[in-house]
C-alpha positions in Angstrom: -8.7 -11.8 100.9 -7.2 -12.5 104.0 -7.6 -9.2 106.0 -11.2 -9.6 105.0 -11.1 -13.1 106.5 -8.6 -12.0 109.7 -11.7 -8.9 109.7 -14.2 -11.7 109.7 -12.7 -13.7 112.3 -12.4 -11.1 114.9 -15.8 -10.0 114.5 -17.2 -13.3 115.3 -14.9 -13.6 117.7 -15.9 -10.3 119.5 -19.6 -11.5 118.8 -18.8 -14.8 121.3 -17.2 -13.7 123.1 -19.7 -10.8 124.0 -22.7 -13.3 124.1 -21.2 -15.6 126.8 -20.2 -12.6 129.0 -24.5 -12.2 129.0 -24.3 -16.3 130.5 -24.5 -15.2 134.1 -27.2 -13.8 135.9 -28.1 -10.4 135.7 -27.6 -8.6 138.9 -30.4 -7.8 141.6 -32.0 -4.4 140.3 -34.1 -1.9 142.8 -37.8 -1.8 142.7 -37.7 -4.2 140.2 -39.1 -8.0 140.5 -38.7 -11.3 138.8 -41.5 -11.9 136.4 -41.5 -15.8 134.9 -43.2 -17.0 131.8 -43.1 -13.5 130.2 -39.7 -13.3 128.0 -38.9 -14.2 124.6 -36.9 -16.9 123.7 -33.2 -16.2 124.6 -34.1 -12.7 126.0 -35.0 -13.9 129.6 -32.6 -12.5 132.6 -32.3 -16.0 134.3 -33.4 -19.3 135.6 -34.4 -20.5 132.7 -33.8 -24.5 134.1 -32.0 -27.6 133.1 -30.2 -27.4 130.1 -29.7 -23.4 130.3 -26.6 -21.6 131.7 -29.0 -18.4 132.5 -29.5 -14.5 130.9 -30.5 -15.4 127.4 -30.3 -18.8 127.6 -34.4 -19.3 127.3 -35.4 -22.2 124.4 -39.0 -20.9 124.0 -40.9 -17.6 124.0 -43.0 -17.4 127.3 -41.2 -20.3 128.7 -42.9 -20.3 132.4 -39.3 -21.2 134.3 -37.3 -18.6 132.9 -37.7 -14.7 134.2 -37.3 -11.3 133.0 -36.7 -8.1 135.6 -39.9 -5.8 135.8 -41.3 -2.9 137.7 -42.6 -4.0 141.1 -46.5 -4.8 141.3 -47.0 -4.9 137.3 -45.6 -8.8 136.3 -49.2 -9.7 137.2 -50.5 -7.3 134.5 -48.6 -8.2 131.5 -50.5 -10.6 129.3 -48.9 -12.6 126.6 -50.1 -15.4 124.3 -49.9 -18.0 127.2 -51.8 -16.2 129.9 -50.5 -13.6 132.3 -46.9 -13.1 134.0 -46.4 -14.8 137.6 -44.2 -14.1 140.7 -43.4 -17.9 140.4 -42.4 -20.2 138.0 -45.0 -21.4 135.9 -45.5 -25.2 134.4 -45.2 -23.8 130.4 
């Protein structure tokens, strides 16, 4: 009973500690741009706004302050339930 518990404890641990070392932003990447109002909650790459720390720290899907990384000239394009992804940040 207590290895599985020690087991247990570890794994958690390791699970944490992994999701805080996504807290930061995620670095500039090449022919890539910043596309707001597109991610799903907790999957966005940054700015996400007060409250947040940053990478995955979105509360909502589509939130319109927080952004994910996509291929130059198609954030624009993507549609979602709340409209169309923006260069900017949006007001949702």
């Amino acid at each position: 009973m207590k290895t599985t518990t020690a087991i247990s404890a570890a794994a958690l641990a390791a699970m944490l500690s992994a999701g805080l070392a996504h807290a930061g932003p995620v670095p500039p990447q090449p022919n890539k741009e910043k596309c707001y109002g597109i991610s799903q909650a907790g999957r966005n790459d940054c700015a996400a706004g007060a409250g947040t720390s940053c990478a995955g720290t979105s509360h909502r899907d589509y939130q319109g302050n927080a952004w994910k990384y996509v291929s130059k000239g198609t954030c624009t394009k993507i549609r979602t339930p709340t409209g169309v992804g923006s260069l900017t940040p949006k007001a949702r």
